[in-house]
C-alpha positions in Angstrom: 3.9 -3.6 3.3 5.0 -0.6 5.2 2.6 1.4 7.3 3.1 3.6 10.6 2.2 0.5 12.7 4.7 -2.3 11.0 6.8 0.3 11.8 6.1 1.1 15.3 6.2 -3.0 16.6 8.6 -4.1 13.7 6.5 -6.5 12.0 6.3 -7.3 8.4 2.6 -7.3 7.7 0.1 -5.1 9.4 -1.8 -7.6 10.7 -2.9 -8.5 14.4 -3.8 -10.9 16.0 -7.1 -10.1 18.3 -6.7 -10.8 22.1 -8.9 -13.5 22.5 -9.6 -15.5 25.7 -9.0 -19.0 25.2 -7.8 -18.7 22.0 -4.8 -16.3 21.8 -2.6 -18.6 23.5 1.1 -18.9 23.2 1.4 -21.2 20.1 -1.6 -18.9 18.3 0.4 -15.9 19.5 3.7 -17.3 18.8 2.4 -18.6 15.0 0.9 -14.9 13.9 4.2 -13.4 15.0 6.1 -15.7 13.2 4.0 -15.5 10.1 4.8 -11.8 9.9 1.9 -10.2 11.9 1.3 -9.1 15.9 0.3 -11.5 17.8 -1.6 -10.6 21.2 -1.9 -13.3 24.1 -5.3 -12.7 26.0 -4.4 -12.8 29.5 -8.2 -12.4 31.1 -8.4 -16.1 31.9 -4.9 -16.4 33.5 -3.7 -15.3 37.4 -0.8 -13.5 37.3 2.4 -16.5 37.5 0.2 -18.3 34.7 0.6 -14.7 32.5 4.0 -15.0 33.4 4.4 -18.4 32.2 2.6 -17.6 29.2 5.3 -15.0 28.0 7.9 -16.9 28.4 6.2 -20.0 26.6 5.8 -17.4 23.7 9.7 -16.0 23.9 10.2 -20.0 23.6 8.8 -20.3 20.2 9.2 -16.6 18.8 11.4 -14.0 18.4 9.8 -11.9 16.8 7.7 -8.8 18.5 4.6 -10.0 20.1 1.9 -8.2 22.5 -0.4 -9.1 25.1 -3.3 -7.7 26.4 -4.9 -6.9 29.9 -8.9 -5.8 30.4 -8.9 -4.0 33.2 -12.0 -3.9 34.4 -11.7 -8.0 34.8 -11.0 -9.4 37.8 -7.0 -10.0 38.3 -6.7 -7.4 34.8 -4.4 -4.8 36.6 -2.9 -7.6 38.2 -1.8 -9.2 34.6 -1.0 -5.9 33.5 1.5 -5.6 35.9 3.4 -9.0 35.0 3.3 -7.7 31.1 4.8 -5.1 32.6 7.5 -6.6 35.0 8.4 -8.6 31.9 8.9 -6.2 29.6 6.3 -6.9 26.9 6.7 -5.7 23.2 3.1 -4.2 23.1 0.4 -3.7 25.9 -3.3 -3.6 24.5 -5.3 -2.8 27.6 -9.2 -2.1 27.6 -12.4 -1.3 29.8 -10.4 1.1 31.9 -7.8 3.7 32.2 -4.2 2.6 31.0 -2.2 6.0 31.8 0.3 4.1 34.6 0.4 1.0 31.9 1.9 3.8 29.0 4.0 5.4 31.6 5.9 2.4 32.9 6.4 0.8 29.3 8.1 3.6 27.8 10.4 3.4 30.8 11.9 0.3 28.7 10.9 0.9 25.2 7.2 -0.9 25.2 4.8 0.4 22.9 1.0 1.0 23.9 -2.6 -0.1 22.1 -5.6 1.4 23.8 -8.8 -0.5 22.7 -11.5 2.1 22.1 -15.3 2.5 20.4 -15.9 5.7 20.5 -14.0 9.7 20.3 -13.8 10.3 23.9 -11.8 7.6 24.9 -9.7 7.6 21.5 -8.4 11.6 22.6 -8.1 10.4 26.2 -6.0 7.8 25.2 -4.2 9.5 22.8 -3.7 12.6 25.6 -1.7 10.4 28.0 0.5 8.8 25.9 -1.0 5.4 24.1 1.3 4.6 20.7 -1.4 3.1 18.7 -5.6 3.1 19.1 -7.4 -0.4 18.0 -10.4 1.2 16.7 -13.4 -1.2 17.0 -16.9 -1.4 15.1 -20.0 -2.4 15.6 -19.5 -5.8 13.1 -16.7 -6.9 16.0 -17.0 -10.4 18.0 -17.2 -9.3 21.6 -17.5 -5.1 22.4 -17.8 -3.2 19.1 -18.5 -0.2 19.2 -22.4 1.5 18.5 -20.7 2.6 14.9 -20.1 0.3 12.1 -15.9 0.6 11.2 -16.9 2.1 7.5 -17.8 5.4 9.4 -15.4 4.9 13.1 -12.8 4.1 11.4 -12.4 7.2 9.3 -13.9 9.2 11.9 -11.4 8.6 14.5 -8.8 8.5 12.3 -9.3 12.3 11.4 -9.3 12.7 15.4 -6.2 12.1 15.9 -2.9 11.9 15.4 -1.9 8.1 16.6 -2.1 5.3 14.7 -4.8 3.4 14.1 -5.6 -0.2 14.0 -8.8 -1.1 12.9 -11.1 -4.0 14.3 -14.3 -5.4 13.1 -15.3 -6.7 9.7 -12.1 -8.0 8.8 -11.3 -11.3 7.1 -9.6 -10.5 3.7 -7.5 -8.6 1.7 -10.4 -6.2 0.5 -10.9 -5.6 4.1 -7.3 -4.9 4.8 -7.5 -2.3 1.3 -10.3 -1.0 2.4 -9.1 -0.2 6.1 -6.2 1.6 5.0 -8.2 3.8 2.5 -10.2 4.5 6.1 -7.2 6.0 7.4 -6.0 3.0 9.2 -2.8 1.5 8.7 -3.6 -2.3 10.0 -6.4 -4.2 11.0 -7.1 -6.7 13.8 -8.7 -9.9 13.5 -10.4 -12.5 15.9 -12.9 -14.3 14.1 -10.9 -15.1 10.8 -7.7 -16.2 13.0 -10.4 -18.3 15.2 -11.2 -20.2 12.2 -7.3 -21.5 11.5 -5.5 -24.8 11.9 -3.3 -23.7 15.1 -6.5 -21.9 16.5 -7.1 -23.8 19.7 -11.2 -23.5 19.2 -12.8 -26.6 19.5 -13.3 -28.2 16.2 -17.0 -28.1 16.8 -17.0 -24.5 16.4 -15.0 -24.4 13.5 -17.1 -26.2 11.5 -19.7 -24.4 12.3 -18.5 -20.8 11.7 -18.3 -22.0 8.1 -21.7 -23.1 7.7 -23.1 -19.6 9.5 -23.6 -16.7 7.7 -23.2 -13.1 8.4 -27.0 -12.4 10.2 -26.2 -15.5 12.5 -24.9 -13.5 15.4 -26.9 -11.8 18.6 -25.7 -8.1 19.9 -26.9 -7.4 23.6 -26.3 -6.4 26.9 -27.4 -9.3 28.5 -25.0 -11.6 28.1 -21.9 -9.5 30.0 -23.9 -6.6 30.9 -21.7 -4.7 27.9 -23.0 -4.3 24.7 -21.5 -7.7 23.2 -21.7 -10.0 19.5 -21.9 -14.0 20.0 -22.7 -16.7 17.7 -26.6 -17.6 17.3 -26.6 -20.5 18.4 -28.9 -22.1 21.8 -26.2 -21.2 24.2 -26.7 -17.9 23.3 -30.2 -17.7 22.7 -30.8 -19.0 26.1 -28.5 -16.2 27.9 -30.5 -13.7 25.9 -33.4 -14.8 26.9 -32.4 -15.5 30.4 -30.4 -12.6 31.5 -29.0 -12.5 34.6 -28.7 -15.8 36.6 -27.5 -14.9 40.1 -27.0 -18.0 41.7 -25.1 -19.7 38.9 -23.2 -16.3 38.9 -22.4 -17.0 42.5 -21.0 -20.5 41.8 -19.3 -19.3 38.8 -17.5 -16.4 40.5 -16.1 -18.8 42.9 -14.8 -20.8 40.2 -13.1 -17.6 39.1 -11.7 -16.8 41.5 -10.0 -19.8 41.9 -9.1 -20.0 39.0 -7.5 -17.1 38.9 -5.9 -17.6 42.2 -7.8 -14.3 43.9 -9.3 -14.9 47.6 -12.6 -14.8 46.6 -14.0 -13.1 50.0 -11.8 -10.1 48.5 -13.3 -10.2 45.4 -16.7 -10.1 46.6 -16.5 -7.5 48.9 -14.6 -5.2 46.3 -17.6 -6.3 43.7 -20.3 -5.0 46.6 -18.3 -2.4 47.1 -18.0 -0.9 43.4 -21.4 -0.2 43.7 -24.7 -2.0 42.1 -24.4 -1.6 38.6 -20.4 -2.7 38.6 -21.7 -5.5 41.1 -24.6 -6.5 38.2 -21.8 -6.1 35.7 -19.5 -8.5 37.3 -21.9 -11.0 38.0 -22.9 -11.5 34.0 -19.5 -11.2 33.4 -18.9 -14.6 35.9 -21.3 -16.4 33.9 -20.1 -15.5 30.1 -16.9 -16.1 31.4 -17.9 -20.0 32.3 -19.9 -20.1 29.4 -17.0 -18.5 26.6 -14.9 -21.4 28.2 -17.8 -24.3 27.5 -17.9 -23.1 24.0 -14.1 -22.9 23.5 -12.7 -25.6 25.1 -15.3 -28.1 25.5 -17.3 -27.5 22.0 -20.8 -26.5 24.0 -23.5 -25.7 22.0 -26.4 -25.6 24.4 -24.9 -23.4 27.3 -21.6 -22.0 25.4 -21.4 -18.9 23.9 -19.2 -17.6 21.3 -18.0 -14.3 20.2 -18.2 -13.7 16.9 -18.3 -11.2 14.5 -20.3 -10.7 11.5 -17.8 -11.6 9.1 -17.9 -15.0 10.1 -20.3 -15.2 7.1 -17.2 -14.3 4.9 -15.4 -17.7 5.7 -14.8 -20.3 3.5 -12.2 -22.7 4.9 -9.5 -23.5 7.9 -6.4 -22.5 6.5 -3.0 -22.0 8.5 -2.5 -18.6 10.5 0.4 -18.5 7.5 -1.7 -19.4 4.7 -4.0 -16.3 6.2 -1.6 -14.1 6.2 -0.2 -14.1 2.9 -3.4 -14.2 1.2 -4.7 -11.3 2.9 -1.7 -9.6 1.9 -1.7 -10.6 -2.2 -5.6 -9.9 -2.2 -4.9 -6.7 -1.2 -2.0 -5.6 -4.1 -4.7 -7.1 -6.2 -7.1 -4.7 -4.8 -4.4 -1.8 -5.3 -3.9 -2.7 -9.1 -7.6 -2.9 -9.5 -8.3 0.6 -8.1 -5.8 2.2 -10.0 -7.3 0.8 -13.4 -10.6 2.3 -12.1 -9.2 5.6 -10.7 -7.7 7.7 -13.3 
């Protein structure tokens, strides 16, 4: 398959891999680039030396293109962003803030650029400074979708501008990868269909579940990240609905971060206090579904973790290999092309 965006990162199918913390680590990375896709490491839960260790891990076990990207609004994101930069990274995929100096120093050695974006504005900003491709991301998304469902963003950004686009949310199949490129895309990313795989490293738990779920079994609020966000329905994150922002445990948990992340956590909280209430409010949900992503994750939580998911979990079937994924998607849709062109005449 040959589209603007195989062409752009060199892969064979245009298919990515979503950055997803947790569980876009080197070897899931490392397996969708060598299956023919993009991979993208997720870099939110790493300090800076492990991001750099990351990389490398990946250039250990591919060599084939691969991305990474940085959410800038996190604590330690511009930070990351700068290691993905000092190591020359393939593809940068930044979000939740302004990437302009990220575009500028990657096409000093070649790197290409995805901007992650919901809505017009920040497709054209985006598009204005430089980025080389747009992920384009619905409403039906694990995590931040958009306020629009991908049949209509999709098309509607597409006609916007004059980037590439990748589209995100509602993605599983090869009818979905058809039906994003008769949007006007020319790829799609995926989290919740590559989360469901045999390399994924999401606790088995989880997997099993995600089968058994159907397509209404997901929450969308503010109150679990302070961002419009999708997660699993499950009591983890039923209770964080209900519950909404829980300083104290945001206090522990930001320490944790911080530490984790190697940060001096008096700088952190000052800079948080200082960003003003509503980033300070932001940050402080964000501590807690940060914790809470990683109980589900790793440790197969279901009464305090929550999951992102999107609504095409409800589409899953099985636990196949990320290569197994991969080339069905892409037979499924040729199937779909030969079926269309019986029907449209």
């Amino acid at each position: 398959m040959k589209t603007r965006i195989t062409e752009l990162f060199r892969i064979k199918y245009p298919i990515v891999l979503s950055g997803m913390s947790w569980i876009s680590v080197p070897k899931m990375v490392a397996a969708v680039s060598n299956a023919g896709g993009l991979g993208i490491l997720a870099t939110g839960p790493y300090s800076a030396d492990e991001t750099r260790e990351a990389i490398r891990e990946i250039r250990s076990l591919t060599k084939k293109p691969f991305g990474a990207n940085a959410s800038l609004l996190l604590p330690g994101g511009s930070n990351n962003a700068g290691v993905l930069l000092e190591e020359k990274v393939d593809v940068i995929n930044f979000s939740l803030g302004k990437g302009d100096w990220i575009v500028k120093e990657a096409h000093k050695y070649g790197g290409k650029v995805i901007a992650t974006v919901t809505n017009h504005r920040h497709a054209l900003r985006a598009q204005d400074y430089g980025t080389d491709a747009l992920l384009v991301t619905g409403h039906e998304a694990a995590g931040h979708g958009g306020a629009v469902t991908s049949l209509v963003l999709i098309p509607s950004i597409a006609d916007t501008v004059k980037i590439p686009v990748i589209a995100a949310g509602g993605f599983s199949d090869g009818r979905g990868l058809a039906a994003a490129l008769s949007l006007g895309a020319e790829a799609i990313a995926m989290g919740t269909r590559f989360m469901a795989t045999e390399e994924s490293p999401l606790h088995d738990y989880f997997k099993e579940l995600s089968l058994e779920k159907g397509i209404e079994d997901t929450l969308y609020s503010t109150r679990f990240d302070s961002i419009p966000c999708r997660v699993l329905d499950n009591p983890g994150g039923r209770r964080a609905m209900k519950k909404g922002l829980d300083l104290p445990r945001a206090f522990i948990n930001s320490r944790d971060i911080a530490k984790m992340l190697k940060l001096p956590y008096f700088k952190l909280l000052v800079g948080a206090i200082l960003s003003g209430p509503k980033n300070a409010i932001g940050l402080a949900y964000m501590a807690n579904a940060f914790k809470n992503i990683k109980l589900a994750t790793e440790d197969g939580d279901n009464k305090m973790g929550l999951l992102p998911v999107g609504q095409v979990m409800g589409l899953l079937k099985d636990v196949p290999t990320v290569s197994e994924v991969l080339e069905r998607i892409v037979k499924e849709a040729k199937e779909v092309e030969k079926r269309l062109e019986g029907c449209v005449k």
